[in-house]
VOSE-534002 format. One record per residue: residue number from 1; residue in three letters; chain; z, y, x of N, C-alpha, C in turn. Coordinates in Angstrom, 2 decimals. Each point is the difference from the previous one (the first is absolute). Layout:
<pts>
{resi:NUM	resn:ALA	chain:A	nw:Z	nv:Y	nu:X	caw:Z	cav:Y	cau:X	cw:Z	cv:Y	cu:X} .
...
</pts>
This chain:
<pts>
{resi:1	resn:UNK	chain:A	nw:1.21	nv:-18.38	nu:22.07	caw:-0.66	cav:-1.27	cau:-0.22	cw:0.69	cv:-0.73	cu:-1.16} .
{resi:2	resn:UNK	chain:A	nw:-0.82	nv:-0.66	nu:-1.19	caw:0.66	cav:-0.38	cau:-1.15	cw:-0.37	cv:-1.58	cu:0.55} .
{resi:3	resn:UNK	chain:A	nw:1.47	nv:-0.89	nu:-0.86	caw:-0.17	cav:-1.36	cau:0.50	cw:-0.95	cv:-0.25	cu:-1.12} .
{resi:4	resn:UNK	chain:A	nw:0.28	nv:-1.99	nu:0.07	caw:-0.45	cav:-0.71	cau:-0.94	cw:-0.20	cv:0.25	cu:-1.15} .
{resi:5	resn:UNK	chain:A	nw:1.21	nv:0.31	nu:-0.76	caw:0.68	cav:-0.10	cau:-1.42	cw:-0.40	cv:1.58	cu:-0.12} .
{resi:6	resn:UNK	chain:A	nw:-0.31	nv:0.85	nu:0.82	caw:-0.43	cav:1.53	cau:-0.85	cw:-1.43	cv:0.03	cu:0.03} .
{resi:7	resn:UNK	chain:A	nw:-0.86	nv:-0.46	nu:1.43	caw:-1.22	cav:0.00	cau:-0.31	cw:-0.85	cv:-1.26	cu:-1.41} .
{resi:8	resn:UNK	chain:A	nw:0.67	nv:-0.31	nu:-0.51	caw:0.41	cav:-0.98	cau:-1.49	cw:-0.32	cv:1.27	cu:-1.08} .
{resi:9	resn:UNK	chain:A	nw:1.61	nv:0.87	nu:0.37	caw:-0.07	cav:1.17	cau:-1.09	cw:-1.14	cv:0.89	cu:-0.05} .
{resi:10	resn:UNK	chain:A	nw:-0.54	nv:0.26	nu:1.18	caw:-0.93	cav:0.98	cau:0.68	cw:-1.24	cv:-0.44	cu:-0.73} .
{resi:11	resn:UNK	chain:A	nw:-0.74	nv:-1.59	nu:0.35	caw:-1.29	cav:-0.73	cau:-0.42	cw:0.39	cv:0.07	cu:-1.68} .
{resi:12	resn:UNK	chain:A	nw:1.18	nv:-0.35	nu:-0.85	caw:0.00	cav:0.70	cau:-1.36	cw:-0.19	cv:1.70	cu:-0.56} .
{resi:13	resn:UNK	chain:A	nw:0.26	nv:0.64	nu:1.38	caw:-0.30	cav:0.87	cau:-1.06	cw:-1.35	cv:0.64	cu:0.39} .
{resi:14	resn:UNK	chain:A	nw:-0.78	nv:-0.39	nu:0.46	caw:-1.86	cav:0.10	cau:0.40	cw:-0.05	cv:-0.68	cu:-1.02} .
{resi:15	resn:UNK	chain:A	nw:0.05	nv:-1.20	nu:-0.27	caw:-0.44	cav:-0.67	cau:-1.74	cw:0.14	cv:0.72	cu:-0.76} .
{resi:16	resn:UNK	chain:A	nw:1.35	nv:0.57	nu:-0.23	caw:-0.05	cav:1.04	cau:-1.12	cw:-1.14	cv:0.98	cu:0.07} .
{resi:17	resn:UNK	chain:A	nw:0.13	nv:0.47	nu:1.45	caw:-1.23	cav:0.98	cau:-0.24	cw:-1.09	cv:-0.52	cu:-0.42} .
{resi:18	resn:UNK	chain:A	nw:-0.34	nv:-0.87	nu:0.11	caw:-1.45	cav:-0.77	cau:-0.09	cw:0.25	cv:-0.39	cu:-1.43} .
{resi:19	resn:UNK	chain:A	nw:1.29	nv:0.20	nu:-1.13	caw:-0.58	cav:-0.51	cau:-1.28	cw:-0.26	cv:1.70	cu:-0.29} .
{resi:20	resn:UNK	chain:A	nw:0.68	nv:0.98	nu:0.46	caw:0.17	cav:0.99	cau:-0.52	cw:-1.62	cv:0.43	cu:0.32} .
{resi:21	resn:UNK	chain:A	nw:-0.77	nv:-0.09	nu:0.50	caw:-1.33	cav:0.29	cau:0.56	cw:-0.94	cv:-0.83	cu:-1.13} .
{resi:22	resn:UNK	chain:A	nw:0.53	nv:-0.81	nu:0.05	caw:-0.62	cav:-1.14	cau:-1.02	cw:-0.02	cv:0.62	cu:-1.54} .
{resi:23	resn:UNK	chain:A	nw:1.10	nv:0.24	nu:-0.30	caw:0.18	cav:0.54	cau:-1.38	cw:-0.41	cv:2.00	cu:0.25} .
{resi:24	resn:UNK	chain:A	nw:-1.05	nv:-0.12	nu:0.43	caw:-0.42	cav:1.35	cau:0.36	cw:0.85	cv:1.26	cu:0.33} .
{resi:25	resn:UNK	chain:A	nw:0.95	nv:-0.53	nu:0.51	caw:0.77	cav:1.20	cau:0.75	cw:0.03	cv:-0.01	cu:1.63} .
{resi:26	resn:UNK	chain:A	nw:0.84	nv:1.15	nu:0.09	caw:0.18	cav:0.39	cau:1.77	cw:0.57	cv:-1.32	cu:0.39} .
{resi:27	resn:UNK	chain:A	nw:-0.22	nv:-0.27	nu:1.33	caw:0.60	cav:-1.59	cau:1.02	cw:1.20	cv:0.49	cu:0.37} .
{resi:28	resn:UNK	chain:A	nw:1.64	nv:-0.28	nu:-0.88	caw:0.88	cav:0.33	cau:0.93	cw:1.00	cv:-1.05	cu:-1.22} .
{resi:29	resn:UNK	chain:A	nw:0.68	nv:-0.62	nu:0.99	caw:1.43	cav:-0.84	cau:-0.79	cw:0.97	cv:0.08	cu:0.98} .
{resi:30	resn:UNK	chain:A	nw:1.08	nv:-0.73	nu:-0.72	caw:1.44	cav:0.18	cau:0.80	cw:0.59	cv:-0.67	cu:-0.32} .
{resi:31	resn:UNK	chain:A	nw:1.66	nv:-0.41	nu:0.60	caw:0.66	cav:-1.16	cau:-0.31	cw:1.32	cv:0.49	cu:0.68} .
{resi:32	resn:UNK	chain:A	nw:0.87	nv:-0.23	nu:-1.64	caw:1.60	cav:0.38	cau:0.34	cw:0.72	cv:-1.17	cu:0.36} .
{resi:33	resn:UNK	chain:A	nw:0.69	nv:-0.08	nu:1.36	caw:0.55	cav:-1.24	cau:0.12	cw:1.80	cv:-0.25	cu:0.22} .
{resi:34	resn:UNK	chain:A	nw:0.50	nv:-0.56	nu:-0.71	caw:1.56	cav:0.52	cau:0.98	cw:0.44	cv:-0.63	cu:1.01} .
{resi:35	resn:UNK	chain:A	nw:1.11	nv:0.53	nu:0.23	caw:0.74	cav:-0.63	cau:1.41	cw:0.07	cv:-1.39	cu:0.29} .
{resi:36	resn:UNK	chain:A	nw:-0.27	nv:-0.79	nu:-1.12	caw:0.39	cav:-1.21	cau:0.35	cw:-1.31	cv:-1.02	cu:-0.15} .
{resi:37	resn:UNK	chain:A	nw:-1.29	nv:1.22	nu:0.11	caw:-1.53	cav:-0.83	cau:0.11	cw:-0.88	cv:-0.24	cu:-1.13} .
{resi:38	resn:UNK	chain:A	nw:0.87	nv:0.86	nu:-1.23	caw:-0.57	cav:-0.59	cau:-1.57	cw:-0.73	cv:1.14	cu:-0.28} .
{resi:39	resn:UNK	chain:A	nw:-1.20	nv:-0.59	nu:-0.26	caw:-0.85	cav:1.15	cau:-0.66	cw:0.43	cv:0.33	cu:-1.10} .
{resi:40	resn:UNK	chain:A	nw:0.09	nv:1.09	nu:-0.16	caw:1.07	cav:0.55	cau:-1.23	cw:-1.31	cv:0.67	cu:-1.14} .
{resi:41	resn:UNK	chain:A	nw:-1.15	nv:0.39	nu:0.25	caw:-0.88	cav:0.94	cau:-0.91	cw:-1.22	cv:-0.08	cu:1.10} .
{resi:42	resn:UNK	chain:A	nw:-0.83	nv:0.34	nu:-0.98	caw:-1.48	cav:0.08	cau:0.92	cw:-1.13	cv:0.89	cu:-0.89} .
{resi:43	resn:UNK	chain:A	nw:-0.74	nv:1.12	nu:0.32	caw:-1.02	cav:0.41	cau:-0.90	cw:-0.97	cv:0.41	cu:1.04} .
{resi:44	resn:UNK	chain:A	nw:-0.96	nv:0.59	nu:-0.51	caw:-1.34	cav:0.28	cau:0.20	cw:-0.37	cv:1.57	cu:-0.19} .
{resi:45	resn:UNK	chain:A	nw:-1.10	nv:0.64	nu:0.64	caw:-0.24	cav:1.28	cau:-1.00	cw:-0.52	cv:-0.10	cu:-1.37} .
{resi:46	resn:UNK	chain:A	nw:0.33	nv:1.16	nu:-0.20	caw:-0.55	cav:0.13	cau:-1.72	cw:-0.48	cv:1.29	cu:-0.47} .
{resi:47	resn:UNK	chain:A	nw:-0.56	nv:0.60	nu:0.95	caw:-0.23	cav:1.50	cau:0.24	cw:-1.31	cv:0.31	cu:-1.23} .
{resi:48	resn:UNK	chain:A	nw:-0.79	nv:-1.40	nu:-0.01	caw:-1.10	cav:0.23	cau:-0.59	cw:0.02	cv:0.47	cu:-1.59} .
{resi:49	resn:UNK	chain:A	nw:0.85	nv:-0.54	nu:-0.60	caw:0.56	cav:0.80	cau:-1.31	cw:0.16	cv:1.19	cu:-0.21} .
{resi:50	resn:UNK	chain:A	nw:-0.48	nv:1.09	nu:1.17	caw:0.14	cav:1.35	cau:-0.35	cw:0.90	cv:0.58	cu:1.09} .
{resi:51	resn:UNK	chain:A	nw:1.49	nv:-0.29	nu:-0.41	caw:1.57	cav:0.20	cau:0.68	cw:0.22	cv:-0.59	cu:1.37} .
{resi:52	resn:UNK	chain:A	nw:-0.88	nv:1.44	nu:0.76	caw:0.21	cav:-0.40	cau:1.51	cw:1.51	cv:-0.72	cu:1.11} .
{resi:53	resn:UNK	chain:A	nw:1.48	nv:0.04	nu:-1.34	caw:0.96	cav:0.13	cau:0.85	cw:0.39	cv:-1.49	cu:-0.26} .
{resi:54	resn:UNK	chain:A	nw:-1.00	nv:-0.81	nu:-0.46	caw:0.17	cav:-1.60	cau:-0.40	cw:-0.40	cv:-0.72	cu:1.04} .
{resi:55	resn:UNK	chain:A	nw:1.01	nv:0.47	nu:1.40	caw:-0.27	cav:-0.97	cau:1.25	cw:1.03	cv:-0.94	cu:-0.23} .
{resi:56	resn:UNK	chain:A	nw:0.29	nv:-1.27	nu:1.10	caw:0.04	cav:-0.73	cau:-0.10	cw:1.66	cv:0.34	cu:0.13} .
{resi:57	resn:UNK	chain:A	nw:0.35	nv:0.57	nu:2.12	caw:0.60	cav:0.31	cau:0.11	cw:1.30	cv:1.12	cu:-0.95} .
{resi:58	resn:UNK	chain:A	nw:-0.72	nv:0.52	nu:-0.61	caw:1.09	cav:0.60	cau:-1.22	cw:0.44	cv:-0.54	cu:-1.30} .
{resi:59	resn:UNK	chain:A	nw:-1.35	nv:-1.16	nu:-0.31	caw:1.10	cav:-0.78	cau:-0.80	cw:0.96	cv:-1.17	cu:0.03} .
{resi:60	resn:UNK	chain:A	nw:-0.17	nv:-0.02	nu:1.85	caw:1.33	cav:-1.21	cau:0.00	cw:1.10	cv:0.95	cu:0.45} .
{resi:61	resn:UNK	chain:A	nw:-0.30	nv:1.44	nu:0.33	caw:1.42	cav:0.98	cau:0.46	cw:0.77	cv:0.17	cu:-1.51} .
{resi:62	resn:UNK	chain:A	nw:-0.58	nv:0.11	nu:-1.31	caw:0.36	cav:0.02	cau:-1.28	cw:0.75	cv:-1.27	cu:-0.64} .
{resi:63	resn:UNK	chain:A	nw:-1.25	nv:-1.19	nu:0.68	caw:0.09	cav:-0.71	cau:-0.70	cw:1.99	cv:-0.54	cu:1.01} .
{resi:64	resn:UNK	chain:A	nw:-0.01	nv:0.15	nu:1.07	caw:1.24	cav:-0.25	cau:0.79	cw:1.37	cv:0.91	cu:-0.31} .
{resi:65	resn:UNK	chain:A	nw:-0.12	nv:1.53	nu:-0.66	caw:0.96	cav:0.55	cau:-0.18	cw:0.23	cv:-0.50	cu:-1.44} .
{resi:66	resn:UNK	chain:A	nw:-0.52	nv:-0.92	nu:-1.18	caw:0.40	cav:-0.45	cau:-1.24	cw:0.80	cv:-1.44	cu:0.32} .
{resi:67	resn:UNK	chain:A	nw:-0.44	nv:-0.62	nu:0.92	caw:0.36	cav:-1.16	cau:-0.14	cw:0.54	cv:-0.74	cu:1.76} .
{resi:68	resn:UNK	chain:A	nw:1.09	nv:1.20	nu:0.70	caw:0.04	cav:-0.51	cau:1.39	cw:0.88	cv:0.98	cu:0.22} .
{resi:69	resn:UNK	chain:A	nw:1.85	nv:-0.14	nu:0.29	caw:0.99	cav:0.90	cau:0.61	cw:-0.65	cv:0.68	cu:1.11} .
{resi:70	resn:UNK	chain:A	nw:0.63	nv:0.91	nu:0.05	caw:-0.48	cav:0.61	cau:1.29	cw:0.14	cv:-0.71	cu:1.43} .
{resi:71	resn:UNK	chain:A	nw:0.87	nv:-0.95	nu:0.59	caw:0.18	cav:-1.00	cau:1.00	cw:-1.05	cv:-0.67	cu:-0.05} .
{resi:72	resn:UNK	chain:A	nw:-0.37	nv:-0.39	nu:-0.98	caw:-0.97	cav:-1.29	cau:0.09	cw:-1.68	cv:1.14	cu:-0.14} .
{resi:73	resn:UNK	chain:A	nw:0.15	nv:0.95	nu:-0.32	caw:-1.32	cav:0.87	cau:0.18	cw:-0.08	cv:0.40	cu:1.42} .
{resi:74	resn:UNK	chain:A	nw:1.05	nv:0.13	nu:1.33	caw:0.15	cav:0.73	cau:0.81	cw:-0.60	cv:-1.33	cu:0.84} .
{resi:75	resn:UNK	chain:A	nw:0.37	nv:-0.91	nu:-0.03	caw:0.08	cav:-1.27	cau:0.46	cw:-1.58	cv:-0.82	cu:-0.46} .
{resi:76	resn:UNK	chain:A	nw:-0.81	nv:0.35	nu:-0.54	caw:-1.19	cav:-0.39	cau:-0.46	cw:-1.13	cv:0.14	cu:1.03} .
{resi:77	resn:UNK	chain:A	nw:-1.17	nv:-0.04	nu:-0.27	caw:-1.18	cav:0.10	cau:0.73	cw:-0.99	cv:0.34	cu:-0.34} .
{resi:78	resn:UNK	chain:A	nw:-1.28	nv:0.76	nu:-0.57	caw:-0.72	cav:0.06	cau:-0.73	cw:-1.22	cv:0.09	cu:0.75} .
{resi:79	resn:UNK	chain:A	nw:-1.06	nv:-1.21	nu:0.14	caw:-0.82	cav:0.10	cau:0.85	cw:-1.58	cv:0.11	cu:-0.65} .
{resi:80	resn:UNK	chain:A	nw:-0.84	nv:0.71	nu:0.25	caw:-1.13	cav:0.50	cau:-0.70	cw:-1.22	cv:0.01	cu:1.43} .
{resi:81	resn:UNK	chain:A	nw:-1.05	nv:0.04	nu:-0.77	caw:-1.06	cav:-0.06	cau:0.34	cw:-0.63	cv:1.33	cu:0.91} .
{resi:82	resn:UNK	chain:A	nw:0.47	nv:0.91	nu:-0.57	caw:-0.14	cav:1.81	cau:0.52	cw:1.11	cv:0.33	cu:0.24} .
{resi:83	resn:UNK	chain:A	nw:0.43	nv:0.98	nu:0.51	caw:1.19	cav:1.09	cau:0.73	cw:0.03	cv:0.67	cu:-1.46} .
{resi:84	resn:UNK	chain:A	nw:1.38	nv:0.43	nu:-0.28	caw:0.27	cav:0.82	cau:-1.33	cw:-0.82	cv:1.48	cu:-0.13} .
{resi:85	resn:UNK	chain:A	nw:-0.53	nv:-0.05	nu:-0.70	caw:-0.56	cav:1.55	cau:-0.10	cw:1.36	cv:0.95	cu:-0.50} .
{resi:86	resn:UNK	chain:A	nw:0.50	nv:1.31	nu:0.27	caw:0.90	cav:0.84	cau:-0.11	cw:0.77	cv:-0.38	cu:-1.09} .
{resi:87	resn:UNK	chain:A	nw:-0.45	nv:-0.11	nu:-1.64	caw:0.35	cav:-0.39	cau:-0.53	cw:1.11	cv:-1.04	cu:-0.34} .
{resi:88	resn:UNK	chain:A	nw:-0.92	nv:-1.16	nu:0.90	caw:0.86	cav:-1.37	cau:-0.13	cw:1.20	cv:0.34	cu:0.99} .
{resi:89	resn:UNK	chain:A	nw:-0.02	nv:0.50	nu:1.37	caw:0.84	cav:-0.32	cau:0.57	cw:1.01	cv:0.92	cu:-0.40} .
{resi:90	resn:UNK	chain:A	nw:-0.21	nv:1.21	nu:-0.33	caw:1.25	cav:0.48	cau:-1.29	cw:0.73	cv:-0.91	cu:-0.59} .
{resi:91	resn:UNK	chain:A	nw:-1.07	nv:-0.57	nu:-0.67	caw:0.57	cav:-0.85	cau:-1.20	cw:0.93	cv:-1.09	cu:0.39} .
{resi:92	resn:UNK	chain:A	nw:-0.31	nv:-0.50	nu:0.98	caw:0.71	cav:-1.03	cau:1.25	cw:1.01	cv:0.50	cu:-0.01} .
{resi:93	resn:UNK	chain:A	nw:0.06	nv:0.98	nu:0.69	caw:1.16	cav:0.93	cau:1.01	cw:1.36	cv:0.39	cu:-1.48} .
{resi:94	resn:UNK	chain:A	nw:-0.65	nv:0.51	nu:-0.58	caw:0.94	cav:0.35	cau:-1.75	cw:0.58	cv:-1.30	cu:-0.13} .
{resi:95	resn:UNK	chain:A	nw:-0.17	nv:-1.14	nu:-0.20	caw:0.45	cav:-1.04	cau:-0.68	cw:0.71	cv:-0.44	cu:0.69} .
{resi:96	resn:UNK	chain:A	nw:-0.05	nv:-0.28	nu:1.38	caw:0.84	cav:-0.38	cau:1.42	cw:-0.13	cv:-1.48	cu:0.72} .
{resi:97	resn:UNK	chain:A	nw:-1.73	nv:0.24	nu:-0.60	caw:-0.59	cav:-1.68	cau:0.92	cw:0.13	cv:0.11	cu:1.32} .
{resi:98	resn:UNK	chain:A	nw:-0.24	nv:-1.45	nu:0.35	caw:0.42	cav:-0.19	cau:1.57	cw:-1.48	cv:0.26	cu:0.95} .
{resi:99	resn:UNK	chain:A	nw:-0.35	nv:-1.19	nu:0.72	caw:-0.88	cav:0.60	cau:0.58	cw:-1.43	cv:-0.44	cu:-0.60} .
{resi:100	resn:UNK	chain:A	nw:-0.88	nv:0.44	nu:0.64	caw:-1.91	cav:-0.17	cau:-0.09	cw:-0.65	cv:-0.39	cu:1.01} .
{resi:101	resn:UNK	chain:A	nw:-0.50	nv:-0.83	nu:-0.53	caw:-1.17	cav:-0.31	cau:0.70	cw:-1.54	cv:-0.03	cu:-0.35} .
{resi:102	resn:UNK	chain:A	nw:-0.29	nv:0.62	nu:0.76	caw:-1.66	cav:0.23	cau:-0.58	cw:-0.94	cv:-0.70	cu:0.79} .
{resi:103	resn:UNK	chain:A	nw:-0.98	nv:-0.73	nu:-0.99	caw:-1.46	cav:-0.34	cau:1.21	cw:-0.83	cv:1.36	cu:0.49} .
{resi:104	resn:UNK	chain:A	nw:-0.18	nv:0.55	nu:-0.83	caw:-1.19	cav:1.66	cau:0.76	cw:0.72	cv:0.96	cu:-0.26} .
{resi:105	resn:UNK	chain:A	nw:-0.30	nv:1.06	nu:0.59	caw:0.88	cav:1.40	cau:0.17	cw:-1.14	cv:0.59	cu:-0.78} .
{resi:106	resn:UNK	chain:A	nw:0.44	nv:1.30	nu:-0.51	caw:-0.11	cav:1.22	cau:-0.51	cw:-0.97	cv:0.31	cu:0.81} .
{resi:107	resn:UNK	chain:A	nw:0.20	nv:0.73	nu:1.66	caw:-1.36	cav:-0.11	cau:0.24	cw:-1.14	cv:-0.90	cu:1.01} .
{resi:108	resn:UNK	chain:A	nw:0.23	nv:-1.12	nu:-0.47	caw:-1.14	cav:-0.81	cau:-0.17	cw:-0.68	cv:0.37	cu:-1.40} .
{resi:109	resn:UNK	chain:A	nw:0.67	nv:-0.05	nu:-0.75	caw:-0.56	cav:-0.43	cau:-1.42	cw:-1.46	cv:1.57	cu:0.13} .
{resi:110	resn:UNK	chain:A	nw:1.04	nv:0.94	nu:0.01	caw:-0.78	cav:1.47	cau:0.06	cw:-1.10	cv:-0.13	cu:1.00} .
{resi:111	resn:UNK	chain:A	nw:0.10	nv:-0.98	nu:1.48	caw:-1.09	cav:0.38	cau:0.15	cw:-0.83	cv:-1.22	cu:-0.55} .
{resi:112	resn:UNK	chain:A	nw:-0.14	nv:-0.83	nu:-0.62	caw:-0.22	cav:-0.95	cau:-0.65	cw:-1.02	cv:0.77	cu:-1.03} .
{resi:113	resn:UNK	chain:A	nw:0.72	nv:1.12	nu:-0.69	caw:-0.78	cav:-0.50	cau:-1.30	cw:-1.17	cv:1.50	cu:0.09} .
{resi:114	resn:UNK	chain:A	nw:0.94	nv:0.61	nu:1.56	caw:-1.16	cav:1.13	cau:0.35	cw:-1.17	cv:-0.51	cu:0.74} .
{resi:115	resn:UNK	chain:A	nw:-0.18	nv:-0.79	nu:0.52	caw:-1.02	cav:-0.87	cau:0.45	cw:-1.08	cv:-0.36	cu:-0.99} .
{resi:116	resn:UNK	chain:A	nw:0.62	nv:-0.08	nu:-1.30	caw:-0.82	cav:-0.39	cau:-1.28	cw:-0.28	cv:0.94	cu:-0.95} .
{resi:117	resn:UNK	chain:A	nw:0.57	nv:1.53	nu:0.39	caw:-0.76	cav:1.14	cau:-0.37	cw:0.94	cv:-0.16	cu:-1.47} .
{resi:118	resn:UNK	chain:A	nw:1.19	nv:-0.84	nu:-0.08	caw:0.93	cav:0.68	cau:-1.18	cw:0.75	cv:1.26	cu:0.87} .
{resi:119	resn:UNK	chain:A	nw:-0.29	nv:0.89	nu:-1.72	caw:1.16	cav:1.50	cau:-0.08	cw:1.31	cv:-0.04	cu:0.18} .
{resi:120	resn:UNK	chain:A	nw:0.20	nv:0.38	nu:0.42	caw:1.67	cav:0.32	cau:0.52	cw:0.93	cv:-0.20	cu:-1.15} .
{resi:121	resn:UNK	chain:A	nw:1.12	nv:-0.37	nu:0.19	caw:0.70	cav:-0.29	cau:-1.27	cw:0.61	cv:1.46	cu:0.03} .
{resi:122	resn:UNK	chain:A	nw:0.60	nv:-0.06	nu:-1.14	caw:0.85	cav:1.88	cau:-0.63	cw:1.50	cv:-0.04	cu:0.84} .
{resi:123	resn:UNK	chain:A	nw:0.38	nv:-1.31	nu:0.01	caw:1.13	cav:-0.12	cau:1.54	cw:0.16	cv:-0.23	cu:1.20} .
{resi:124	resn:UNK	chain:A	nw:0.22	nv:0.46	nu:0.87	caw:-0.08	cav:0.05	cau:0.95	cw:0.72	cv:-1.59	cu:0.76} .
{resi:125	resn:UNK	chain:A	nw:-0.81	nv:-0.61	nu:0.85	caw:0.80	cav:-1.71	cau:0.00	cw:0.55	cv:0.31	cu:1.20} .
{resi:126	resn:UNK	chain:A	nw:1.20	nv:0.65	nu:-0.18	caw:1.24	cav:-0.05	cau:0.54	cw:0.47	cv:-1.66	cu:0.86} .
{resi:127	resn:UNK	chain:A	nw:0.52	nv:-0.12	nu:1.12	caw:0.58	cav:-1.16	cau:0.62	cw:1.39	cv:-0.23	cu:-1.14} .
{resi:128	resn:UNK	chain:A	nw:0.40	nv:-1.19	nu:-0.33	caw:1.50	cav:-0.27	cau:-0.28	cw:0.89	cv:1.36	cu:0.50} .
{resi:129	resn:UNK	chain:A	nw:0.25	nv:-0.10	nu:1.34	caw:0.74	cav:0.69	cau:0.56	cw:0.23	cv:1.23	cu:-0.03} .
{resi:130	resn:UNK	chain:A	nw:-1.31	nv:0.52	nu:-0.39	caw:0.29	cav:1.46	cau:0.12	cw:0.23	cv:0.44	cu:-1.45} .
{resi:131	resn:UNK	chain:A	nw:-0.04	nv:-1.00	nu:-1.52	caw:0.97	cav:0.44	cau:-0.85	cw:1.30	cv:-0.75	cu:-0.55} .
{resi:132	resn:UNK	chain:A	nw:-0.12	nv:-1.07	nu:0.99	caw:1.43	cav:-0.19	cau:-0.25	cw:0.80	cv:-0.95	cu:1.77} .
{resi:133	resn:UNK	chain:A	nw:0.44	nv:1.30	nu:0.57	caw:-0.13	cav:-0.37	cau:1.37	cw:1.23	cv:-1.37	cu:0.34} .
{resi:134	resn:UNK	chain:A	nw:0.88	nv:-0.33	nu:-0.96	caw:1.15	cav:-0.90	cau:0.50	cw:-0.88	cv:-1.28	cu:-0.61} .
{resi:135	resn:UNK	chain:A	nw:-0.98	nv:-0.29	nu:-0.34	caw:-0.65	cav:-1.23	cau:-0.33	cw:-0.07	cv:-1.22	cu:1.02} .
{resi:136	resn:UNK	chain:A	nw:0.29	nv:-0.86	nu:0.12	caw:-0.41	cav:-1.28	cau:0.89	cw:-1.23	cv:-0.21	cu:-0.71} .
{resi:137	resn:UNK	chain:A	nw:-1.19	nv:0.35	nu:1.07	caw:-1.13	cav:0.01	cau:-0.40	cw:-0.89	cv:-1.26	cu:1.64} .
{resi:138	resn:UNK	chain:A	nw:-1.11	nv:-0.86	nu:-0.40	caw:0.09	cav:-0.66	cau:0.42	cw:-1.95	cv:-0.11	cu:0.00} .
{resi:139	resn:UNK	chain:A	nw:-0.82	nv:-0.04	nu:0.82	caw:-1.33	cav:-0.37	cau:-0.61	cw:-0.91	cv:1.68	cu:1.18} .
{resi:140	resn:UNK	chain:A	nw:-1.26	nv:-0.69	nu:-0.28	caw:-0.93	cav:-1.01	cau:-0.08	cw:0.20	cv:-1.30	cu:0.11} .
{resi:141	resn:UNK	chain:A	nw:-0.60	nv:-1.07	nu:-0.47	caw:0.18	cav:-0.98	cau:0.06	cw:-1.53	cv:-0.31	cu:0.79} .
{resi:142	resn:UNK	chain:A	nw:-0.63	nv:-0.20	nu:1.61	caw:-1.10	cav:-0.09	cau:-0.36	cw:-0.85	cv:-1.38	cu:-0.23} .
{resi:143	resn:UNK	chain:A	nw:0.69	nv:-1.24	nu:0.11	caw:-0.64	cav:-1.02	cau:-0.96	cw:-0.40	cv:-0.27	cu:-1.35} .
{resi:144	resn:UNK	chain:A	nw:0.37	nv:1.09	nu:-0.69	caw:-0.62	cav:-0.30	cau:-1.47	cw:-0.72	cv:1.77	cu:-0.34} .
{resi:145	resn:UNK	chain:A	nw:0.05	nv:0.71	nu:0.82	caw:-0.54	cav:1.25	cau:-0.14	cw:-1.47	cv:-0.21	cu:-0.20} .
{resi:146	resn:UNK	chain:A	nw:-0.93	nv:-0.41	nu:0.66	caw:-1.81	cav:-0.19	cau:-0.43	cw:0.32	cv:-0.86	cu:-0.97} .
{resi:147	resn:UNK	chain:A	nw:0.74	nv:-0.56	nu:-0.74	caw:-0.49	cav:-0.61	cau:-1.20	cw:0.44	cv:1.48	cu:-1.14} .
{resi:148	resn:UNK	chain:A	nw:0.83	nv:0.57	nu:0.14	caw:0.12	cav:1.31	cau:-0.92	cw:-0.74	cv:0.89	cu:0.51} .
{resi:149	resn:UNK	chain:A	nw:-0.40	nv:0.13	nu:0.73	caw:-1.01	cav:0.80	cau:0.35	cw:-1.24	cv:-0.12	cu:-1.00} .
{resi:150	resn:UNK	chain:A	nw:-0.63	nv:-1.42	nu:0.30	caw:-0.91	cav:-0.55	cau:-0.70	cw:0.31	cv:0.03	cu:-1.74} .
{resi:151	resn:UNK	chain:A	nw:1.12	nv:0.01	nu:-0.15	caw:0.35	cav:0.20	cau:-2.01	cw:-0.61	cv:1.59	cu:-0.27} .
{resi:152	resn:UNK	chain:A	nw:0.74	nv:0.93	nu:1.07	caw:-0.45	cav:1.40	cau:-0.13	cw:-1.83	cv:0.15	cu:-0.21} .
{resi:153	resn:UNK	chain:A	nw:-0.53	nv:-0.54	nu:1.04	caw:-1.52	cav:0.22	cau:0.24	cw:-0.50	cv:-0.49	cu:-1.49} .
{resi:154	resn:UNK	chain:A	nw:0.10	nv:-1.43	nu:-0.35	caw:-0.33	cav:-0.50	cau:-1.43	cw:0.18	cv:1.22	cu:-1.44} .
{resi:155	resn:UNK	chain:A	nw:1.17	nv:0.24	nu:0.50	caw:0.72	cav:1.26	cau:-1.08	cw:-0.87	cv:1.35	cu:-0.20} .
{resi:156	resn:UNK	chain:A	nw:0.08	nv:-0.08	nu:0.99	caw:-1.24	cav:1.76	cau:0.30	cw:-1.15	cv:-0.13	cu:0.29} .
{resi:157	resn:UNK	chain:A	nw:-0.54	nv:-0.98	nu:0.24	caw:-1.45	cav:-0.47	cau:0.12	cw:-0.95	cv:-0.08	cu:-1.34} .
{resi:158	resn:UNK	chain:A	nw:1.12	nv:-0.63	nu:-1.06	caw:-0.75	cav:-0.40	cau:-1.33	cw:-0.49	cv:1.25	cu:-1.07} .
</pts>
């Protein structure tokens, strides 16, 4: 159960999704926060440019190993809209972020977007856990889940 001050972080990063949807891409954002409550970075997808690996989640794992000791990366939070697809939570797990929290899982999303007769992605949407199993991983969230739900449907509907 996320308190006050994360379901805050949580309702920002559905906005993100919702600009990222807006600016004609996939519905997914995220938000790096540290230990002491400061949103430290925030992005959006950007997949639509071509370069499928322009999630959100991997560019605050990048954007955190340039500019964040490893204590203060371990000690962080990075809370997003979706569950990391394999990729990200690599990318997580490599850099030595702390924990996640997600509003929708991996498979929600899958059966989400199989409901809407989208093709399977070329990766397999792996849980957090099963590629990077020492993660403090945290989510569904299900109060803000039918509103990402609803970004997905808009997304694949159009």
């Amino acid at each position: 159960m996320v308190n006050k001050v994360e379901a805050r972080h949580l309702r920002r990063c559905v906005q993100l999704a919702a600009e990222a949807l807006e600016a004609g891409d996939e519905p997914f954002g995220s938000v790096l926060v540290g230990a002491d409550g400061t949103v430290l970075a925030e992005d959006r997808n950007r997949v639509a440019s071509g370069d499928r690996t322009r999630h959100p989640e991997f560019a605050l794992a990048r954007w955190a190993a340039a500019n964040m000791a490893p204590g203060e990366r371990a000690a962080a939070t990075v809370f997003t809209s979706g569950e990391h697809c394999p990729m990200c939570a690599a990318a997580h797990a490599w850099v030595g972020l702390g924990r996640i929290v997600y509003v929708s899982s991996s498979e929600q999303l899958t059966s989400w977007l199989g409901e809407l007769g989208v093709p399977a992605a070329p990766v397999r949407p792996l849980p957090i856990r099963e590629v990077a199993p020492e993660l403090v991983v945290e989510g569904p969230v299900p109060d803000l889940a039918d509103e990402v739900r609803a970004l997905h449907r808009r997304c694949h509907r159009a």
